[in-house]
N, CA and C of each residue as an Amber inpcrd file, in Angstrom:
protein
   339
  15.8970000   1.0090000  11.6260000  14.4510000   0.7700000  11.7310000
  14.2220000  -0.6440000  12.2550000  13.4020000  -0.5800000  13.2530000
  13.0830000  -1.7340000  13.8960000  12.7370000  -3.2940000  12.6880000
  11.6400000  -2.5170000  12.3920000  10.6490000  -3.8520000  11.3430000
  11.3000000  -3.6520000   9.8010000  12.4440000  -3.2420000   9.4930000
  12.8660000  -3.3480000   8.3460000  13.7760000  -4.5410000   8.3670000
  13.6530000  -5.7690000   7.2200000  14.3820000  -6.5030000   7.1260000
  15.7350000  -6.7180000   6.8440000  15.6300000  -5.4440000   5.9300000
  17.7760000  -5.5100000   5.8030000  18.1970000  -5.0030000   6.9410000
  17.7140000  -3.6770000   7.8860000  18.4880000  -3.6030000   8.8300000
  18.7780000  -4.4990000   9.9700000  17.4810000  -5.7140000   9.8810000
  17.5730000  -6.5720000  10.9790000  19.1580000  -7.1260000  10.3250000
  19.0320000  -7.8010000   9.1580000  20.2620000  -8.3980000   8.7390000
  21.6950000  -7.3670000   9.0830000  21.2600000  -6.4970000   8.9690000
  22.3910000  -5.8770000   9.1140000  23.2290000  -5.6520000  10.6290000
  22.2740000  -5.9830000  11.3590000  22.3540000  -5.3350000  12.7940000
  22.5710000  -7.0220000  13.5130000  22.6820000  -8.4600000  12.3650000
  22.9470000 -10.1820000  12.9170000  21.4870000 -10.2730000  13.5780000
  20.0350000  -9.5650000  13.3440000  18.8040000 -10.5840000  14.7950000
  18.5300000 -10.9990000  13.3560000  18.8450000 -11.0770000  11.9860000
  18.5660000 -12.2370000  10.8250000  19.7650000 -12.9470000  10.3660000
  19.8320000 -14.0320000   9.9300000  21.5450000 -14.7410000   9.4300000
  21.0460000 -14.5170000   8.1130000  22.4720000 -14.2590000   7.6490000
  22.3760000 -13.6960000   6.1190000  23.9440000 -14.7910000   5.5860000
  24.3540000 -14.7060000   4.4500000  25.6520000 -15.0380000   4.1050000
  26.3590000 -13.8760000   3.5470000  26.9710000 -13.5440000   4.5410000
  27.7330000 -11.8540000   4.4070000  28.6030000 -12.9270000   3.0740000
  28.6100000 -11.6440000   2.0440000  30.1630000 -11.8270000   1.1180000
  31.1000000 -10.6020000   1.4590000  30.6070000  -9.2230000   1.8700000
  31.3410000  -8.2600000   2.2400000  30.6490000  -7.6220000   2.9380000
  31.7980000  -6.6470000   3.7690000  31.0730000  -5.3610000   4.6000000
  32.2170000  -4.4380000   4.8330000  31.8390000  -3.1510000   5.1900000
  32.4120000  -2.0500000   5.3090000  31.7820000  -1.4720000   6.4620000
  32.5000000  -0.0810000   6.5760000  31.7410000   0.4970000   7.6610000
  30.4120000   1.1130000   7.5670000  30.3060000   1.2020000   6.0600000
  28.7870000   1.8650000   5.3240000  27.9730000   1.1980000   4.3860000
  28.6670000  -0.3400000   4.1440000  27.6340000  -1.1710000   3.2870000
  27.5770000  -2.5030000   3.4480000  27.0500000  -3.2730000   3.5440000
  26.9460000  -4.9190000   3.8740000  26.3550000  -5.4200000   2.1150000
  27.2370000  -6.7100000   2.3110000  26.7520000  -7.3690000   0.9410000
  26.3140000  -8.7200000   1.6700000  25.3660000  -9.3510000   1.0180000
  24.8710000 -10.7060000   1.4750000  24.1210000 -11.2920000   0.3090000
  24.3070000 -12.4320000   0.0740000  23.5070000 -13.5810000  -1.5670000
  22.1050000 -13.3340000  -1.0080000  21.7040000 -13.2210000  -2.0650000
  20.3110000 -13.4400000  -2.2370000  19.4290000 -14.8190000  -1.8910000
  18.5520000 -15.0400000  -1.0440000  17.9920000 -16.1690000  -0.7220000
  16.9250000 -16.7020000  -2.1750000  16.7200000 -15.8640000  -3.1770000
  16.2070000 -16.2940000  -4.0760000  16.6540000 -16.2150000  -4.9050000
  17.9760000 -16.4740000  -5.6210000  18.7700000 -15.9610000  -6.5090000
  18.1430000 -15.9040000  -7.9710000  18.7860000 -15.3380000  -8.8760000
  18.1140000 -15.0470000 -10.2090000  18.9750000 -15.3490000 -11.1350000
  19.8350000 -15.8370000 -10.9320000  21.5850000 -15.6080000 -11.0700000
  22.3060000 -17.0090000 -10.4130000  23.7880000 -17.7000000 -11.1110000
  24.6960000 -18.3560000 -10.3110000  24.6450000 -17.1420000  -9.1810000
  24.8190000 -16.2130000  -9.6190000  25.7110000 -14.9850000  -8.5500000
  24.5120000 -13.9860000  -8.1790000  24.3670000 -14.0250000  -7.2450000
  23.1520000 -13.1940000  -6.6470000  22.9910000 -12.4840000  -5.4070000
  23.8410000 -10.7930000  -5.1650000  24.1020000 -10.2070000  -4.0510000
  23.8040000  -9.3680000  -3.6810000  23.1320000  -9.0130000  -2.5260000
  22.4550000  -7.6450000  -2.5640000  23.7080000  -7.0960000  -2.0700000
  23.8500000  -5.7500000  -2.2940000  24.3130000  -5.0110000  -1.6700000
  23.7210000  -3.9980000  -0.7430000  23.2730000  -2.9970000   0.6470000
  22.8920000  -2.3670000   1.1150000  23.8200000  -1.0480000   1.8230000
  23.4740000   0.3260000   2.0110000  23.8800000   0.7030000   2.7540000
  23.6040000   0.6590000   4.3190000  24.4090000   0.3540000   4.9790000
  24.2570000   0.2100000   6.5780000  23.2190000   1.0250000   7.2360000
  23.4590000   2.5080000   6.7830000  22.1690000   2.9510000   7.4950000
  20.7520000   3.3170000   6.7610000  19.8140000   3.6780000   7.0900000
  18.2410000   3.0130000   6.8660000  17.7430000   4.4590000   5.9750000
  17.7480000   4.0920000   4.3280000  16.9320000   5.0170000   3.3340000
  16.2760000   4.0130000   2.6720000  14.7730000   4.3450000   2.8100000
  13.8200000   3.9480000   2.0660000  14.0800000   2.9290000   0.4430000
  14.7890000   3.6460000  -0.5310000  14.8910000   3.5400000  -1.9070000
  15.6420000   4.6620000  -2.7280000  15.9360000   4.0660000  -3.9800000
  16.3050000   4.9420000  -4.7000000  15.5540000   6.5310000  -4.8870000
  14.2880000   6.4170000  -4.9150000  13.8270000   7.6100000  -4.5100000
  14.4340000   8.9480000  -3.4910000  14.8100000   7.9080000  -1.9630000
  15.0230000   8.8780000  -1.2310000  17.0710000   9.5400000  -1.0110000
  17.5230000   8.9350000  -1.9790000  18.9640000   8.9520000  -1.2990000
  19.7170000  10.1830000  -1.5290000  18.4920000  11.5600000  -1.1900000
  18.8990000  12.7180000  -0.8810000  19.1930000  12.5190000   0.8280000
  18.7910000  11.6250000   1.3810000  18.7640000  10.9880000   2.6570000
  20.2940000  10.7980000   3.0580000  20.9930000  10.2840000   1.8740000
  22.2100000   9.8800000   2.8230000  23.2230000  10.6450000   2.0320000
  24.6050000  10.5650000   3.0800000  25.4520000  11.3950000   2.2580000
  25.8400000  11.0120000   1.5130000  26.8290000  11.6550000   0.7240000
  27.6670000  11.4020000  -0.8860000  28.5390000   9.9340000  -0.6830000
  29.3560000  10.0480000   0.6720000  30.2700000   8.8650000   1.2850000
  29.7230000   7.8210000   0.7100000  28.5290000   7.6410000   1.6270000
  27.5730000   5.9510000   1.4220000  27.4380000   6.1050000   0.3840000
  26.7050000   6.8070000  -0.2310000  26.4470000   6.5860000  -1.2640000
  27.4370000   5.8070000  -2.6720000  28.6450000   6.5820000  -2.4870000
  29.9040000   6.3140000  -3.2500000  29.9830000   5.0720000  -2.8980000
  30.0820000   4.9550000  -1.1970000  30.6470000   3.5970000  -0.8810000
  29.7930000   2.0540000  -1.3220000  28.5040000   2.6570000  -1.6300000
  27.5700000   1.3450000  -2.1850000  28.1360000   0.5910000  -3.5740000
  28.1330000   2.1170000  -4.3490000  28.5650000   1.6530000  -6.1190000
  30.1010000   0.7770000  -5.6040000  31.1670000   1.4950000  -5.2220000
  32.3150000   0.6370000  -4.8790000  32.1070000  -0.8380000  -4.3940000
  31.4050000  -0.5630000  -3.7940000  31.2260000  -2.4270000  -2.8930000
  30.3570000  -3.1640000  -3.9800000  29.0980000  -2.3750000  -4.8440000
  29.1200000  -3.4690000  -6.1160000  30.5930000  -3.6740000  -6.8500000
  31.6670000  -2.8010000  -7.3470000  32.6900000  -3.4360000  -7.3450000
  33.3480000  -4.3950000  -6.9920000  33.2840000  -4.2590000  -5.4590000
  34.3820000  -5.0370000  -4.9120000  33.5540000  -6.3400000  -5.2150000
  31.9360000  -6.5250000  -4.8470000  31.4440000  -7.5640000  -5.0370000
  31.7070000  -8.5210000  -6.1110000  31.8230000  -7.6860000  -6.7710000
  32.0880000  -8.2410000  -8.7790000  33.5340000  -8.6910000  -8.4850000
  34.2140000  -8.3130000  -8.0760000  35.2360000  -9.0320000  -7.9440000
  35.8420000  -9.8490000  -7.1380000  35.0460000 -10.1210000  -5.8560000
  35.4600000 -10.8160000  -5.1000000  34.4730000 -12.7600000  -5.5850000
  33.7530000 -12.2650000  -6.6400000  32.8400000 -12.8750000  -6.8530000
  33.0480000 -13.9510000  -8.2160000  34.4640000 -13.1620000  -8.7850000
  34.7890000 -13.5440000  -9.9780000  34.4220000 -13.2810000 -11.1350000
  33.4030000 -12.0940000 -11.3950000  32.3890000 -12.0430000 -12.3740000
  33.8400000 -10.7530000 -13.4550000  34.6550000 -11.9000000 -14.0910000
  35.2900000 -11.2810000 -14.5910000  34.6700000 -10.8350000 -16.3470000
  33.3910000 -11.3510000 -16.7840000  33.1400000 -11.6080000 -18.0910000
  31.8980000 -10.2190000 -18.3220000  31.6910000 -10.1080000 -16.9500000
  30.4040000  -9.1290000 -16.5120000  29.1350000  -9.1920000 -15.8160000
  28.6940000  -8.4140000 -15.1440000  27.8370000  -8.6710000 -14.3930000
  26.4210000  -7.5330000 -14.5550000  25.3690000  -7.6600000 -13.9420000
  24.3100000  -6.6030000 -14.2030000  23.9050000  -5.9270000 -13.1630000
  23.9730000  -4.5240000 -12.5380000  23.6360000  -4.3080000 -11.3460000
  21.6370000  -3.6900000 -11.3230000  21.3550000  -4.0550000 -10.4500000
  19.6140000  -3.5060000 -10.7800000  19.4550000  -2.9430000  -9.6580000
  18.5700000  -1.7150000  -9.5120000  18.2220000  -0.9510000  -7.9490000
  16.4190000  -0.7520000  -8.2180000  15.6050000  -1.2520000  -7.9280000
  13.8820000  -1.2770000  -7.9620000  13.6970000  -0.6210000  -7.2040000
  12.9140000   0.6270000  -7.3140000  12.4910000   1.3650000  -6.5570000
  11.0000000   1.7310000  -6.8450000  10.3460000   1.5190000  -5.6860000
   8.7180000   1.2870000  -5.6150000   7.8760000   0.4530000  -6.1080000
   6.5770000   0.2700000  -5.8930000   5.7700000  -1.1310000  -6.3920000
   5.8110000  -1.2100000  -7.7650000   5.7290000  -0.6080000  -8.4060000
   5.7610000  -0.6090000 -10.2220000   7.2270000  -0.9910000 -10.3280000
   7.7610000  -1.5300000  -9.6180000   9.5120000  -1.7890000  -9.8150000
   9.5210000  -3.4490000  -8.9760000   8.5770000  -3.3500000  -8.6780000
   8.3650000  -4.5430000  -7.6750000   9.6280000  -4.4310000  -6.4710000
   9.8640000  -3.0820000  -5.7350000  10.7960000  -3.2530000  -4.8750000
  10.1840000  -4.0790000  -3.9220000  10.6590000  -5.0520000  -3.3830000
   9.8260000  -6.0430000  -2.0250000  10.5700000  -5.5050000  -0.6920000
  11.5690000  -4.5580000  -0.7260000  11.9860000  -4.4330000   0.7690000
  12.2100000  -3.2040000   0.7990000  11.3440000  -2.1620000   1.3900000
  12.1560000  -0.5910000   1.3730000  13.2610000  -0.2900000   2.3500000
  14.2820000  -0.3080000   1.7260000  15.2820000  -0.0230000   1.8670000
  16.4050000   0.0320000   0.5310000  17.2100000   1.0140000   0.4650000
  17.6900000   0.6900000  -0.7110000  18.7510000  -0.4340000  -0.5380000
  18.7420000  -1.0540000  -2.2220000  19.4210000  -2.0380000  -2.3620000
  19.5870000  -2.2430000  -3.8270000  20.9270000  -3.2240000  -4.3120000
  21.5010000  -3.2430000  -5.1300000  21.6160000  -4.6270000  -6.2260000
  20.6800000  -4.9380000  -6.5670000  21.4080000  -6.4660000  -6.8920000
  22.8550000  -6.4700000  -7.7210000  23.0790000  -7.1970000  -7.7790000
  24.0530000  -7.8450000  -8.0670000  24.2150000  -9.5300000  -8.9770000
  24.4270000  -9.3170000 -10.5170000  23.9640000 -10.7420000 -10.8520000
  25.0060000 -11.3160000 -11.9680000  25.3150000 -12.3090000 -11.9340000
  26.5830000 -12.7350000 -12.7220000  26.3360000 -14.1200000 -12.5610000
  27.5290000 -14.3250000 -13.3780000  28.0880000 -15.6140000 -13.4550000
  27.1640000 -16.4790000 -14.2350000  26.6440000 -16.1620000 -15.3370000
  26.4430000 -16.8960000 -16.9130000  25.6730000 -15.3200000 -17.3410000
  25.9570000 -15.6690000 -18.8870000  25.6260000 -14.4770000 -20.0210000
  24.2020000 -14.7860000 -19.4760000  23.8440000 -13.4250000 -19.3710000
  22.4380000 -12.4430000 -18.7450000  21.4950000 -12.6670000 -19.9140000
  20.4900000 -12.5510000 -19.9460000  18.9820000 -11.9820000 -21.0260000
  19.3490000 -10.2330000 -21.3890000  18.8630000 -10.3400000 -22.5990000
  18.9300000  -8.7580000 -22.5250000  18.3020000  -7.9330000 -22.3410000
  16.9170000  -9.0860000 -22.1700000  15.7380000  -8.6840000 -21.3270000
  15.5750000  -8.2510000 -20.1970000  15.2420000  -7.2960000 -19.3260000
  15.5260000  -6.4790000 -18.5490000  13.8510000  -6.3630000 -17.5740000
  12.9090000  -7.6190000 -18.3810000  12.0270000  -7.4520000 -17.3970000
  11.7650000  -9.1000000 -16.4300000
């Protein structure tokens, strides 16, 4: 999608700080972090949100949860980390597209809002 912002990132017409990529998911830090450790993860090609990911196949899909893995570990978050996916305005998603945070590196709130 043209005017979607992760795919611009995804496609280099935005600079991001890649931490990983695959052939089906790009990881890049968060410009507003919430977290020492703050990464989105995305799949490469263009679904709305958690809502829609009858959209993509099982592969990507698999391959997203894995790359929060790999993230967590390439990241050091050996103590634990929290993954979050917001989907729609009552979730405050700010970018439709799905995406993954990724947050570590000091003990979390257990607060969840």
């Amino acid at each position: 999608m043209d005017n979607c912002l992760f795919c611009n990132i995804i496609a280099g017409k935005i600079p991001s700080a890649c931490v990983y990529q695959d052939d089906k998911t790009y990881a890049f830090r968060d410009i507003t972090p919430a977290a020492p450790t703050h990464v989105l993860v995305v799949p490469k090609a263009h679904v709305g949100g958690m809502s829609a990911v009858d959209e993509l196949d099982d592969a990507t899909l698999a391959a997203c949860l894995r790359t929060v893995k790999k993230v967590a570990e390439l990241e050091g978050l050996t103590n634990g980390f929290r993954t979050i996916s917001n989907c729609g305005d009552d979730a405050r998603q700010s970018v439709p597209h799905l995406h993954f945070h990724v947050l570590g590196g000091k003990r979390l709130s257990e607060k969840m809002d």
